[in-house]
N, C-alpha and C positions, 0 to 999 in steps of 0.2 A: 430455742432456735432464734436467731437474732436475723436483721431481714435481709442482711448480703444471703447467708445461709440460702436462706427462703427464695431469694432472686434466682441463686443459682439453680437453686432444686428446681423453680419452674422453667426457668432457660433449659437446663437440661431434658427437662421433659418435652419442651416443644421443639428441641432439634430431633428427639429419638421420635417423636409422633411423624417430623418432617420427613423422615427419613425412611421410617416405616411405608407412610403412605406414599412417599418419591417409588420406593420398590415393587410395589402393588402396582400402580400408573403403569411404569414401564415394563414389567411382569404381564399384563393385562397384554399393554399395545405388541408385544412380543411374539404372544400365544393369538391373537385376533384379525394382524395385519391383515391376512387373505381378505377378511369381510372390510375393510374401509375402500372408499375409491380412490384410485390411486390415478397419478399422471403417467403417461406413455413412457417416462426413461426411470421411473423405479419398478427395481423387478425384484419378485423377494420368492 
């Protein structure tokens, strides 16, 4: 494996980790909104 290769494979990996854990975050605040405080003009 030569080290473009290499670069790639880790860039790849850290966009699929980004991306993963970006889904979870928002997956998370989706299913939870009720329990945060919220201001008087969002209604959910």
């Amino acid at each position: 494996m030569n080290v473009k290769a290499g670069a790639k494979s880790v860039l790849k990996l850290i966009v699929i980790a980004s991306l993963v854990s970006t889904a979870i975050y928002f997956t998370d605040n989706y299913r939870f909104i009720e329990n945060y405080s919220q201001p008087g003009w969002i209604t959910c």
